[in-house]
C-alpha positions as CSV (number, residue, x, y, z in Angstrom):
1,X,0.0,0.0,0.0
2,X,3.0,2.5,0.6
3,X,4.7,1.6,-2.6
4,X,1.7,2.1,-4.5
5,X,0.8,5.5,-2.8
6,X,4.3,6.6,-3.0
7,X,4.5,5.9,-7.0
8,X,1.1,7.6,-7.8
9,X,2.5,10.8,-5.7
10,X,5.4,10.8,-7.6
11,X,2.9,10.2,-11.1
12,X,1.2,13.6,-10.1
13,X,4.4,15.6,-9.2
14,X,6.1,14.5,-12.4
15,X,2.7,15.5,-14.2
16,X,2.6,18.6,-12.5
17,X,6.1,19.3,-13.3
18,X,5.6,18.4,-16.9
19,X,2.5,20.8,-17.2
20,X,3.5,23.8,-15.2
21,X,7.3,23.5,-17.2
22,X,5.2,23.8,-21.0
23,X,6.5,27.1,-22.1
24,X,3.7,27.6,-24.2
25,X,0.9,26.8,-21.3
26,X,-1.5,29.9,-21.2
27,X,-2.3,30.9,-17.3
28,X,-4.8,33.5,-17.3
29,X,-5.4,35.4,-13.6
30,X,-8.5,38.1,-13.4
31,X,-10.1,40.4,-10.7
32,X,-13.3,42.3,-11.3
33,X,-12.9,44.1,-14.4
34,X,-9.9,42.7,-15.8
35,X,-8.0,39.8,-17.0
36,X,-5.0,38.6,-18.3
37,X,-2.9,35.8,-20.0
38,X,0.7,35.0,-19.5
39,X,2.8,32.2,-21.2
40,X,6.3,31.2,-19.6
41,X,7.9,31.9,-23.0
42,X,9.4,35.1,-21.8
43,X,7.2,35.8,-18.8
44,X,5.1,36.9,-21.8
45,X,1.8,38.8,-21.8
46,X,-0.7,37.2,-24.3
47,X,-4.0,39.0,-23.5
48,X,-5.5,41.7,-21.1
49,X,-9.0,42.4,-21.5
50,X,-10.7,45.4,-19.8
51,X,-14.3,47.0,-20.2
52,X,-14.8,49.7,-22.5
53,X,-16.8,52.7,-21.6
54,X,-20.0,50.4,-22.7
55,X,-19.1,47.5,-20.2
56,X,-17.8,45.2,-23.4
57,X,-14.4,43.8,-22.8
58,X,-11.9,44.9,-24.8
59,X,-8.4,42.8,-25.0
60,X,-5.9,46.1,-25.8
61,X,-2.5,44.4,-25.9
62,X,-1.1,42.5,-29.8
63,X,-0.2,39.3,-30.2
64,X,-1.1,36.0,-31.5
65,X,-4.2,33.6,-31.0
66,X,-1.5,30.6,-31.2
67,X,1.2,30.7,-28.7
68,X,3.5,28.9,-31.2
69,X,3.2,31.4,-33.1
70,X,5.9,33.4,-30.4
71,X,8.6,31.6,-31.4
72,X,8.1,31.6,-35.5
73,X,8.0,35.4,-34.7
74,X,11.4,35.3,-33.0
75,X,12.6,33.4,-35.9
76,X,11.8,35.9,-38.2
77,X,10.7,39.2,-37.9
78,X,11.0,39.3,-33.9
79,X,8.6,41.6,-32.8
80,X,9.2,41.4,-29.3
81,X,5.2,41.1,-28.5
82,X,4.5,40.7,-25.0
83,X,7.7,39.7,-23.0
84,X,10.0,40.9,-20.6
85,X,13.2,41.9,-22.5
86,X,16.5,42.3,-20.7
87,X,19.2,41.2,-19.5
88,X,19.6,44.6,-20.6
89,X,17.0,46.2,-22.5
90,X,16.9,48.7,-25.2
91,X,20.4,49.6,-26.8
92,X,23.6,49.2,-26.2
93,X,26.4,51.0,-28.4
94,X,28.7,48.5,-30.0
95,X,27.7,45.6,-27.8
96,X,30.3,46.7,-25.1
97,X,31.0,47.9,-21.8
98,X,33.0,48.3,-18.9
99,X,32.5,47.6,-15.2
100,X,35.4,47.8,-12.7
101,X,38.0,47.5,-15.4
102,X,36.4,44.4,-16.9
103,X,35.1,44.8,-20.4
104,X,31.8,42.9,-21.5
105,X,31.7,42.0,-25.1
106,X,27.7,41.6,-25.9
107,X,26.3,39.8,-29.4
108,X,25.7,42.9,-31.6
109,X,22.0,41.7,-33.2
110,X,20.9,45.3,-34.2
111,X,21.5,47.8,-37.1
112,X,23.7,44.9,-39.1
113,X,26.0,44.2,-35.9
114,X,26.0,48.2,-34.7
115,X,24.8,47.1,-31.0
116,X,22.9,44.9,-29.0
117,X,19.1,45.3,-29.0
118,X,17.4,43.7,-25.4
119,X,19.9,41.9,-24.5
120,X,21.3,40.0,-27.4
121,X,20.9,37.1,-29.8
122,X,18.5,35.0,-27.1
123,X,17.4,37.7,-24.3
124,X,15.1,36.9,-21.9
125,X,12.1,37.1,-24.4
126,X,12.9,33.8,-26.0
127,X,14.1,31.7,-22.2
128,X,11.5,29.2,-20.8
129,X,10.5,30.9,-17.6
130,X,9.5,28.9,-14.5
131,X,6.3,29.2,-12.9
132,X,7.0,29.3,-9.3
133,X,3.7,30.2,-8.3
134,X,-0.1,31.0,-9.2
135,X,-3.1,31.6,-7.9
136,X,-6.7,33.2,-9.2
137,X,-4.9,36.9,-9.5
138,X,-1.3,36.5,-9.4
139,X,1.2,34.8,-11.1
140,X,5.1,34.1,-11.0
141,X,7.8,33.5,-13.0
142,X,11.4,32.8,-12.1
143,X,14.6,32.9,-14.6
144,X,18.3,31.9,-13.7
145,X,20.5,33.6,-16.0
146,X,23.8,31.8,-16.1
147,X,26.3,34.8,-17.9
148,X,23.9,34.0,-20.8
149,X,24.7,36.4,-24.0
150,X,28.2,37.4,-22.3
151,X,27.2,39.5,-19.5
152,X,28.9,39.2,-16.4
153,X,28.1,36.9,-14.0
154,X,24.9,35.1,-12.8
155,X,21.6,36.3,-11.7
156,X,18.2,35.1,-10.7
157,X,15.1,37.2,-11.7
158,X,11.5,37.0,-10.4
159,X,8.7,38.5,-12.4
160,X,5.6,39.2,-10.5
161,X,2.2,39.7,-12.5
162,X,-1.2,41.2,-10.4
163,X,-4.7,42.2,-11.3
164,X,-6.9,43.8,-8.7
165,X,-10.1,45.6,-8.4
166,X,-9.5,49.2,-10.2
167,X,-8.9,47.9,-12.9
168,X,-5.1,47.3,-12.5
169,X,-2.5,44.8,-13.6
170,X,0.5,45.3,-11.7
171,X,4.3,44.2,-12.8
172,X,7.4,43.4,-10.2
173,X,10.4,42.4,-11.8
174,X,13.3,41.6,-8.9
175,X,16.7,40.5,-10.3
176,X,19.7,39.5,-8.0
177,X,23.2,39.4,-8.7
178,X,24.8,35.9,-7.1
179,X,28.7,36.6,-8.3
180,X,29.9,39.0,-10.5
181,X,28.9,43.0,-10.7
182,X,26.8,43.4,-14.1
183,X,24.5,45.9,-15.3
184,X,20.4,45.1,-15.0
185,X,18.0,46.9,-16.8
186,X,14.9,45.0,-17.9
187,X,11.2,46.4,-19.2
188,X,8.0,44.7,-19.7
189,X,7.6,45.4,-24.0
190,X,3.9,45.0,-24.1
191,X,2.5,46.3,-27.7
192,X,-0.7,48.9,-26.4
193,X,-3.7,49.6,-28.6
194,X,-6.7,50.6,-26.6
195,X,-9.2,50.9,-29.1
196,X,-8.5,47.8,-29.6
197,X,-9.2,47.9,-33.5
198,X,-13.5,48.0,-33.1
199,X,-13.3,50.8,-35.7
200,X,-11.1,52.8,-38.3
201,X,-10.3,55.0,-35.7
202,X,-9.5,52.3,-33.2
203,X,-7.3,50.6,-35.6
204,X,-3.9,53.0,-35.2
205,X,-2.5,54.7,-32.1
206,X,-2.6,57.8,-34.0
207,X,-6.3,59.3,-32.5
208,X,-4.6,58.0,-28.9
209,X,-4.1,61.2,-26.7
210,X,-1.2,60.6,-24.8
211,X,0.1,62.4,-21.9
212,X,3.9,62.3,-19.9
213,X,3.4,65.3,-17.8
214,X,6.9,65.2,-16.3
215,X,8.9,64.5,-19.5
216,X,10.1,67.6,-20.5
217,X,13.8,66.4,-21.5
218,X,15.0,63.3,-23.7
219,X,18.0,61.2,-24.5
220,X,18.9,62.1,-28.2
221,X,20.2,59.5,-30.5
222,X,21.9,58.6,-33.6
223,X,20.6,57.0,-37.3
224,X,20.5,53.7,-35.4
225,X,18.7,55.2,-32.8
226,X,21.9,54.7,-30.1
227,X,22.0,57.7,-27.8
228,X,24.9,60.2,-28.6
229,X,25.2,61.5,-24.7
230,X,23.1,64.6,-25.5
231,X,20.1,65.7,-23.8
232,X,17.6,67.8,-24.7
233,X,14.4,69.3,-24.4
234,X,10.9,69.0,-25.6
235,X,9.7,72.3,-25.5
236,X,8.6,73.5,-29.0
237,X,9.2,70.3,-30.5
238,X,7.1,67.1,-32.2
239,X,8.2,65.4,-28.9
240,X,6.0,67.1,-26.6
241,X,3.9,65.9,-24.7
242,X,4.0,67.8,-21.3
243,X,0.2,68.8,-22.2
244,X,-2.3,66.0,-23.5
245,X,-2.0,65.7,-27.3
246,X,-3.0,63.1,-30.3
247,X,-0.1,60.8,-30.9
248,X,-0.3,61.5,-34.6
249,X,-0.8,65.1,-34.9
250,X,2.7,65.6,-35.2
251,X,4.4,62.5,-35.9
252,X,4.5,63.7,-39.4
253,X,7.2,66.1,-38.4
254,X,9.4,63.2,-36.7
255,X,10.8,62.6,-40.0
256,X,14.4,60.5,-39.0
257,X,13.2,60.6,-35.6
258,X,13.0,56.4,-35.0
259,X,15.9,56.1,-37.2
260,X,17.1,56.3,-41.0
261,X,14.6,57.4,-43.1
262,X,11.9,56.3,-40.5
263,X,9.0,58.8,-39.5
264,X,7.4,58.4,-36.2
265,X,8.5,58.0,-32.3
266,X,10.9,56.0,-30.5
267,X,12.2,58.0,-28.0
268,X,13.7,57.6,-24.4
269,X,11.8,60.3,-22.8
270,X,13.1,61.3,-19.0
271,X,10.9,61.3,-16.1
272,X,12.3,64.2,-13.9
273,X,9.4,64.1,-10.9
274,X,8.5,67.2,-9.1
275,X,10.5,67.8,-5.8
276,X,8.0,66.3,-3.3
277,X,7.6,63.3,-5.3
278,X,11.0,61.8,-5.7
279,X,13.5,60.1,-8.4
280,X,12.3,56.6,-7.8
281,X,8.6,57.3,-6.4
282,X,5.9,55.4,-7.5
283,X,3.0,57.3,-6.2
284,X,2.3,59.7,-9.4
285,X,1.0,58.8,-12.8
286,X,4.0,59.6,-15.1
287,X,1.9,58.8,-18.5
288,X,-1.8,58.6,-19.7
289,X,-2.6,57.4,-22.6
290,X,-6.7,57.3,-23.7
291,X,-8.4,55.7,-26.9
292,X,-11.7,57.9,-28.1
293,X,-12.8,54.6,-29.9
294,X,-13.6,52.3,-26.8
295,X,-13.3,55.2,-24.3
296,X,-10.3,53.0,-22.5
297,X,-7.5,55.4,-20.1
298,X,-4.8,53.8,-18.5
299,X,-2.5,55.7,-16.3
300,X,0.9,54.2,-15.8
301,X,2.8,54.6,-12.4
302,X,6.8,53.0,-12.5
303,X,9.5,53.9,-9.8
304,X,11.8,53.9,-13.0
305,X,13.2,57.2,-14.9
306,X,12.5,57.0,-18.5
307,X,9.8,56.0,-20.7
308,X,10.5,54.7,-24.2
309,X,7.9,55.2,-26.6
310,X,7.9,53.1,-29.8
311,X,4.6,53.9,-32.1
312,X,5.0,51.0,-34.4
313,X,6.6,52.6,-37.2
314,X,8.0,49.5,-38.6
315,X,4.5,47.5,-38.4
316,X,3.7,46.7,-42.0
317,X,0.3,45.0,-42.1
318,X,2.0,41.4,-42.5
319,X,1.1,40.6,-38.9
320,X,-2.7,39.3,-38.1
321,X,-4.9,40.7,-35.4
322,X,-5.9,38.5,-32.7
323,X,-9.1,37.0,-32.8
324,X,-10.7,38.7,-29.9
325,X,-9.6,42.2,-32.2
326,X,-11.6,41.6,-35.1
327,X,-14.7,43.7,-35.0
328,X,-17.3,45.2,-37.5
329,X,-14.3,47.4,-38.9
330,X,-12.9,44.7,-40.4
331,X,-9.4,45.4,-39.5
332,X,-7.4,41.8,-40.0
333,X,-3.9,42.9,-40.0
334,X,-1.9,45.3,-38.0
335,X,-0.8,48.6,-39.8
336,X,2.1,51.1,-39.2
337,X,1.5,53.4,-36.6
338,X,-1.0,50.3,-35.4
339,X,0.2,50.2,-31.8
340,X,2.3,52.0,-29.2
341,X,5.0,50.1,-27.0
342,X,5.6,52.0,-23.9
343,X,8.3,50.3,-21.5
344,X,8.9,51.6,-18.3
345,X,12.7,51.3,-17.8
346,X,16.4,53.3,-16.4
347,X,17.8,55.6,-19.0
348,X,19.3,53.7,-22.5
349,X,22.6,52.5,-22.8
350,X,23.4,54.3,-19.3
351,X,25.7,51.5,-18.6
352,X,28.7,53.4,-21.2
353,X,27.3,57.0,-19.9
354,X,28.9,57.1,-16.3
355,X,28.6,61.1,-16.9
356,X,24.7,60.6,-16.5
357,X,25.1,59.3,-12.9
358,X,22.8,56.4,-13.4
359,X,25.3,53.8,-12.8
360,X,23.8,53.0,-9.1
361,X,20.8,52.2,-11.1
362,X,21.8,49.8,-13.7
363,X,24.8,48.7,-12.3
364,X,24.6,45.7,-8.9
365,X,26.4,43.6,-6.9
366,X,26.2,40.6,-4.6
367,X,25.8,43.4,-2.2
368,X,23.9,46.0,-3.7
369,X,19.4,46.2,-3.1
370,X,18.1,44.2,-5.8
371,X,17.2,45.8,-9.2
372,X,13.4,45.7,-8.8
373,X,11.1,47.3,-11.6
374,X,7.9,48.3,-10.6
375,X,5.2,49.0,-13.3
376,X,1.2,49.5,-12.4
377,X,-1.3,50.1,-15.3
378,X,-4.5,51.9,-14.0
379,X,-7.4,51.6,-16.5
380,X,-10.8,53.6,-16.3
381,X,-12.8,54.7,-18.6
382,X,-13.8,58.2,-20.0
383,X,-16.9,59.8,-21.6
């Protein structure tokens, strides 16, 4: 009788093993007014439906219907839909860096071998994630990064997803050195529309009114789009957005803005808080963005310092909408300027600007805090 109890415990752990380590498994986690769906294929974001301001649920995040689909993407055009990108995200210049006299040499898989783009040739995006725990509303996935892509040392990240009555999905990403120091910077890349394609309007980004109240100064950047050390402002420029404004009434002035010969945004915008807030304070929305199609807000809060803003320039109607996107409007494939990306994240390629002072923000140790990044989306509606 203990033999035979024993074995059929083990049959269920091993079952349970072999389920919950599928990195294609969808685990969806809701709350009243909300839901989501992750995969462990980069602790990736499939779905989030929220009501529109006629009570229908509306999923306002891109990506595919078939999670296999993920990984044809990655083998191709790599779109980055849904996933958490690091070990670095966004850009580094030349693939290279130096930390306490030790150079790093990174695979350079951007602008034909230029830099590295979210952390290399296979970032986090494309890792099998472990789900170390789930429940009706939260969910969480754990990475070991073992020097993979040529950074220094080994870390182990946790990545926290939450919905809640609001409607809010929350995002904690906790990464911890275990050797070597190394730079961390990682973002949630989760493609936004929130009129959610139900009509011609709803089907770009462009009729979005977006809103970064305390971004009045950005990193500029090169024809590959890798930041030259300059800073400047946004006052009197295409990149303001200090004061609510439609994301495409002047995005035809961005001409060479998102790189060579490319017209629209992707920009590193800086959050400088006001002096009762603080530099890592989580406590004020730093951007709004609205939809007049579905009447969806959300209001993003982050205890990071820059915001960068990718309006899907590139997207050239070869890639489908999801299922739960097809409405009356008859929208079947994602267009340019079909989407915003907004990833809340330290400032880009910091790691080879020590003059910016952000090395005690990208840069840990065995015995630094952790490098945590804290995202909440607020979602409401308006009239």
């Amino acid at each position: 009788m203990f033999s035979f109890t024993l074995l059929f415990a083990s049959f269920f752990f091993i079952l349970a093993w072999a389920q919950s380590s599928n990195p294609l498994q969808k685990y969806t986690i809701s709350a009243p007014g909300i839901n989501a769906t992750f995969i462990p294929y980069g602790a990736r974001l499939t779905n989030l439906y929220v009501n529109d301001r006629n009570g229908n649920p509306q999923d306002v995040v891109l990506g595919f219907d078939n999670a296999e689909d993920y990984i044809r993407d990655d083998e191709t055009n790599h779109t980055y839909f849904g996933p958490i990108v690091g070990r670095y995200a966004n850009r580094i210049k030349n693939g290279t860096f130096t930390i306490q006299g030790v150079t790093s040499h990174i695979p350079q898989n951007d602008n034909m071998g230029h830099d590295t783009l979210h952390g290399g040739q296979i970032g986090y995006d494309q890792r099998n994630w472990t789900v170390v725990s789930a429940n009706s509303s939260s969910i969480t996935f754990s990475l070991l990064d073992q020097a993979f892509e040529g950074f220094p040392g080994n870390i182990i990240t946790y990545a926290t997803y939450t919905v809640s009555a609001g409607p809010t999905w929350t995002s904690r990403l906790v990464s911890i050195p275990l050797d070597e120091p190394t730079p961390i910077m990682l973002a949630n890349h989760v493609y936004w529309n929130l009129g959610a394609f139900v009509d011609t309007a709803g089907s770009t980004i462009l009729n979005h009114t977006l809103h970064m109240p305390y971004s009045s100064r950005y990193i500029q950047i090169d024809n590959i789009e890798v930041p030259t050390g300059l800073i400047g402002t946004v006052d009197g420029t295409f990149l303001d957005f200090t004061s609510p404004k439609q994301i495409g009434r002047d995005i035809s002035a961005a001409m060479n803005n998102c790189g060579y010969n490319c017209t629209g945004y992707d920009n590193a915008f800086i959050l400088d808080r006001p002096r009762y807030s603080g530099p890592e304070a989580s406590d004020l929305s730093v951007l709004t963005l609205s939809s007049g199609s579905t009447g969806i807000r959300m209001d993003v809060f982050t205890n990071q310092q820059s915001l960068q803003v990718y309006t899907c320039d590139n997207t050239d109607g070869t890639v489908g909408v999801k299922r739960s996107q097809r409405h009356d409007a008859g929208t079947e494939f994602v267009e340019k300027y079909g989407c915003v990306v907004i990833e809340t994240q330290q400032w880009i390629d910091g790691v080879n600007h020590p003059e910016w002072g952000q090395d005690q923000y990208q840069i840990y140790t065995v015995d630094s805090e952790p490098a945590v990044v804290y995202a909440r989306y607020d979602f409401s509606t308006i009239g």
